[in-house]
C-alpha positions as CSV (number, residue, x, y, z in Angstrom):
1,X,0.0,0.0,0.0
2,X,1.5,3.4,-1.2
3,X,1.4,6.7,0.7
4,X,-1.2,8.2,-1.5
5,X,-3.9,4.7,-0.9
6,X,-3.0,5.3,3.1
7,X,-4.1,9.2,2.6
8,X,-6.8,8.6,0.6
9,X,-8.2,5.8,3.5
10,X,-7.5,8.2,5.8
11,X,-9.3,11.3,4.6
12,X,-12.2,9.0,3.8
13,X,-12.8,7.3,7.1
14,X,-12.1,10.8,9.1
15,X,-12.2,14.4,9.2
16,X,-9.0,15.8,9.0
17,X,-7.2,18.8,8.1
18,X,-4.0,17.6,6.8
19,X,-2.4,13.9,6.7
20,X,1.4,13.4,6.2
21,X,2.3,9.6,5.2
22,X,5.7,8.4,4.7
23,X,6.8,4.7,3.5
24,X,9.0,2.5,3.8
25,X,8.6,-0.5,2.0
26,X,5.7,-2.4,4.7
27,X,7.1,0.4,7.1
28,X,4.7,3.8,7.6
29,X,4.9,6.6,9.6
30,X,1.5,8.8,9.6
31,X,0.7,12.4,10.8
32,X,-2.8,13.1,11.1
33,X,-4.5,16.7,11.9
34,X,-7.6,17.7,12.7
35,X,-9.9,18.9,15.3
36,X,-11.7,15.7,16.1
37,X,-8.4,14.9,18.0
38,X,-9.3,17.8,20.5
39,X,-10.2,16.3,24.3
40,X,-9.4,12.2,23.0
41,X,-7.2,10.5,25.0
42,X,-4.0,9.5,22.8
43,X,-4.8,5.6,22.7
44,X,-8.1,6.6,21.3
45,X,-6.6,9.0,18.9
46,X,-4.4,6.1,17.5
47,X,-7.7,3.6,17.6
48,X,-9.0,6.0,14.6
49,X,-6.0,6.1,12.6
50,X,-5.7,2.6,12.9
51,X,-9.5,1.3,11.9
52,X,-9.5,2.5,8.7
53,X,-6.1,0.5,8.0
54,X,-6.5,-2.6,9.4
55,X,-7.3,-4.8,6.3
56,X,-3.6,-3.7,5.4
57,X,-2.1,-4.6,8.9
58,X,-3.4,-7.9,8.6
59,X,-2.9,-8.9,5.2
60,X,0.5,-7.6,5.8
61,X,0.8,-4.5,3.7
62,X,1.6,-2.4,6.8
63,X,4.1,-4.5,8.8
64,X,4.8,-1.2,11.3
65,X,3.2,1.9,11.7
66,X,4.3,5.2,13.7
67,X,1.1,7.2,14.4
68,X,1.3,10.6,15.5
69,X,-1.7,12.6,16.1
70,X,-2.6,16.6,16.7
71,X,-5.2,19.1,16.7
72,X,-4.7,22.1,14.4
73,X,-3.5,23.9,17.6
74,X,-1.0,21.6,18.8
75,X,0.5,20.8,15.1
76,X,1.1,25.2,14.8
77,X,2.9,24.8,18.0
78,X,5.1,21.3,17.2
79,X,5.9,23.0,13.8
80,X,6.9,25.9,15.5
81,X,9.1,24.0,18.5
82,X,10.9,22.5,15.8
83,X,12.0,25.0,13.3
84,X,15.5,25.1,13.0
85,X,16.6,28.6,14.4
């Protein structure tokens, strides 16, 4: 499964601002946006970004997958904390 299949599952299944997918052959990292992250506890946050890509974990497509999540706020602010100065 290719970055732009993951995005497009993604987008689909919830509402979110942006989405930022990297691969690595069976290997994907996922950034998700969106304000229907606000007041959901981080295990929950990952339990959405997961359900709309577990066909692909278990036919083996996505061996590993790094899941970060944010609101709108809290990406302006991680972007910002991590400029190079």
């Amino acid at each position: 499964m290719d970055a732009q299949e993951i995005t497009a599952k993604l987008r689909e299944a919830i509402d979110l601002e942006d989405v930022f997918v990297k691969t690595d052959g069976s290997h994907v990292e996922v950034i998700a946006v969106g304000a229907v992250f606000a007041d959901v506890p981080r295990v929950k946050q990952q339990q959405m970004i997961y359900a709309p890509l577990n066909a692909a974990i278990a036919d083996g497509s996505i061996h590993a997958l790094s899941i970060k999540a944010y609101t709108p706020e809290q990406w302006r602010r991680d972007k910002l904390l991590n400029q190079p100065s």
